[in-house]
C-alpha positions in Angstrom: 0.0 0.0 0.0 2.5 2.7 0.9 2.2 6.4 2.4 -1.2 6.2 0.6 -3.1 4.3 3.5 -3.0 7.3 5.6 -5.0 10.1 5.5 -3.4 13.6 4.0 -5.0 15.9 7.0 -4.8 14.1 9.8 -2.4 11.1 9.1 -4.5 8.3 10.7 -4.9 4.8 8.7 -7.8 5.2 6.1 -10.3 2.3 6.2 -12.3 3.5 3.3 -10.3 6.0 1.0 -11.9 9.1 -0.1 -10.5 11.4 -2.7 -10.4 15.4 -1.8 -11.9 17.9 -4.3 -9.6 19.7 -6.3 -10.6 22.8 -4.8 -9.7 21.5 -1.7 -5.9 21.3 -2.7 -4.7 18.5 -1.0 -2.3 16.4 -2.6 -3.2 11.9 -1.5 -6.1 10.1 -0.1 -8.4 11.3 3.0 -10.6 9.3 5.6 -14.1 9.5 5.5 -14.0 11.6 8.8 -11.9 13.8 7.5 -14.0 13.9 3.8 -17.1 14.5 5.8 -15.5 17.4 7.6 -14.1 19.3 4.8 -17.4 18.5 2.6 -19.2 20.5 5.7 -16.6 23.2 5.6 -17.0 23.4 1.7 -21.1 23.0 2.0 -22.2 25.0 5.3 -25.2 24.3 6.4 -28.0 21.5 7.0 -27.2 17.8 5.1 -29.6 15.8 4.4 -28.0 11.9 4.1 -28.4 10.3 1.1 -27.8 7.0 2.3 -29.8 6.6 5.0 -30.3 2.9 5.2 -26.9 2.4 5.8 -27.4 3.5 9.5 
């Protein structure tokens, strides 16, 4: 696997690899926490989940 199993912001072993948006500028793979984090920071506001079935 190599430096690509952890996650570009905060470094921790990625379980399920997400890909940042470009506008986000960040260069490797992120975590799902992470994704979810900077997808709120990108999106402000309420989120309705899409997948809800999977809780």
């Amino acid at each position: 696997m190599g430096s690509d199993d952890k996650c570009a912001i905060c470094s921790e072993k990625i379980e399920l690899r997400y890909s940042p948006m470009e506008e986000w500028s960040i260069e490797g793979s992120i975590c799902g926490k992470c994704y979810s984090k900077k997808l709120s920071d990108h999106y402000p506001g309420e989120h309705a989940r899409v997948n809800k079935q999977l809780d």
